[in-house]
C-alpha positions as CSV (number, residue, x, y, z in Angstrom):
1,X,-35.2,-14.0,-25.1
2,X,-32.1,-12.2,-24.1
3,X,-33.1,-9.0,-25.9
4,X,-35.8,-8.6,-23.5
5,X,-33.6,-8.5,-20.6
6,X,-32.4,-5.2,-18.7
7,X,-28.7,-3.7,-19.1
8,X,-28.2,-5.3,-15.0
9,X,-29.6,-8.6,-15.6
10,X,-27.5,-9.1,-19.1
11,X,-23.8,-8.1,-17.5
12,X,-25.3,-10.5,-14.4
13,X,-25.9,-13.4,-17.1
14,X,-22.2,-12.2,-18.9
15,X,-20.9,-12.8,-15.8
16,X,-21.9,-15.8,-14.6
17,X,-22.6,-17.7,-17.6
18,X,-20.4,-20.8,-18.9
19,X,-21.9,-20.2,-21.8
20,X,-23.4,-23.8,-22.8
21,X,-26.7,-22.4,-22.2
22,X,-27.7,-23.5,-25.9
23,X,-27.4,-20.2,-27.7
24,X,-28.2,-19.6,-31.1
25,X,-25.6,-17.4,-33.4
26,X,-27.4,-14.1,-33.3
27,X,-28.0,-14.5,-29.2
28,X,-23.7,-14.9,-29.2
29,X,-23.0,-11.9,-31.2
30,X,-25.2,-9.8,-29.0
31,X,-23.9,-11.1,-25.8
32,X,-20.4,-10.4,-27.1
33,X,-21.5,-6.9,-28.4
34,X,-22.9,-6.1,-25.0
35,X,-19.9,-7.4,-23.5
36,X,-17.6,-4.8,-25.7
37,X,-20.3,-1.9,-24.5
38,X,-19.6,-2.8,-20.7
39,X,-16.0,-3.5,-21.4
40,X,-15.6,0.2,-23.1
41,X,-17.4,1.5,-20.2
42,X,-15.9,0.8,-17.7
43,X,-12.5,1.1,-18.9
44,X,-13.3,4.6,-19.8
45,X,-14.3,4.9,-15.9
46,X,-11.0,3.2,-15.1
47,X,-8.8,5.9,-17.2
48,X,-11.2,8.6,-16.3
49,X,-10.3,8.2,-12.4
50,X,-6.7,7.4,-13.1
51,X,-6.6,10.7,-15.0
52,X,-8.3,12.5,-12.2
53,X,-5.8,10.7,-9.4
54,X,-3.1,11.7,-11.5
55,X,-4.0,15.5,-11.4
56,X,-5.1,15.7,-8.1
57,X,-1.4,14.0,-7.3
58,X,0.4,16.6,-9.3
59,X,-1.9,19.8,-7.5
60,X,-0.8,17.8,-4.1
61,X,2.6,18.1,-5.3
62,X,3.0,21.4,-6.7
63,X,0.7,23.1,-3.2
64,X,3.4,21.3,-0.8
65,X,6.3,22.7,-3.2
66,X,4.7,26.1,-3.0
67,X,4.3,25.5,0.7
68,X,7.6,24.2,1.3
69,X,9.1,27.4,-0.4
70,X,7.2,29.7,1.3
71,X,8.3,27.8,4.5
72,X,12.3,28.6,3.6
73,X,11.1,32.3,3.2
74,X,9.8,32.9,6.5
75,X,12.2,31.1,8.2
76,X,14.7,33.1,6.4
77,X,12.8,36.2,7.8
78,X,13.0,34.9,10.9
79,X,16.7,34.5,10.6
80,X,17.3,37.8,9.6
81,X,15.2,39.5,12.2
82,X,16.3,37.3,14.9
83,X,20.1,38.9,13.9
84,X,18.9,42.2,13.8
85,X,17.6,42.1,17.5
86,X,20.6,40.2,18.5
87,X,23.2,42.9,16.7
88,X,20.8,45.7,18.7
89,X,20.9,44.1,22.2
90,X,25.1,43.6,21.6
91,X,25.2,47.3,20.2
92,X,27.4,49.7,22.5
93,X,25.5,53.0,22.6
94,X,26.6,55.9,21.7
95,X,26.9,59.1,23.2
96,X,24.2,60.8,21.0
97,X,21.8,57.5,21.4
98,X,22.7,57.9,25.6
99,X,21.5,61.3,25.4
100,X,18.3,61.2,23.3
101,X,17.3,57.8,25.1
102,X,16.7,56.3,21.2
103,X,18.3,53.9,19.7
104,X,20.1,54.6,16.5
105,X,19.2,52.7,13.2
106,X,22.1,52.9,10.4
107,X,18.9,52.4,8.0
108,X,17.2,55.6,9.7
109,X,20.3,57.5,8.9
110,X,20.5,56.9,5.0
């Protein structure tokens, strides 16, 4: 009788059974074995989706360190440009930069 039944309708009897149904020996043993089988599985889907959360944690992680660092670079760009234009607009021309009408770069010179 319960070997006939269908994978859904044997977890549905495992699961809502007290078990005083009258059950032979053998009909026990295979109730317990399919219990082990569904047990296995889905404890195997447990870890498997743990494993994945894990992972896709870590690649969260690791992209927002990556992004974080390439944050501190720009704005360390930015710095730096934002002192060179500052150092321009407070340089005092020179004679030869008042007469050409071009700003002089020390890094042009070199």
């Amino acid at each position: 009788m319960i070997n006939e039944l269908s994978e859904n309708e044997i977890l549905d009897f495992l699961m809502t059974s007290d078990f005083n149904e009258g059950l032979n020996l053998d009909e026990l043993k295979f109730l317990l074995k399919k219990f082990r089988n569904f047990y296995r599985i889905s404890t195997c889907n447990i870890n498997n989706c743990k494993d994945r959360m894990e992972s896709a944690l870590e690649e969260s992680r690791n992209t927002k360190n990556e992004c974080d660092q390439k944050v501190l670079i720009i704005s360390n760009e930015k710095d730096q440009i934002e002192k060179n234009f500052n150092d321009l607009l407070n340089k005092k021309l020179t004679w030869k930069e008042r007469m050409y009408g071009k700003i002089i770069i020390e890094n042009e010179i070199k």
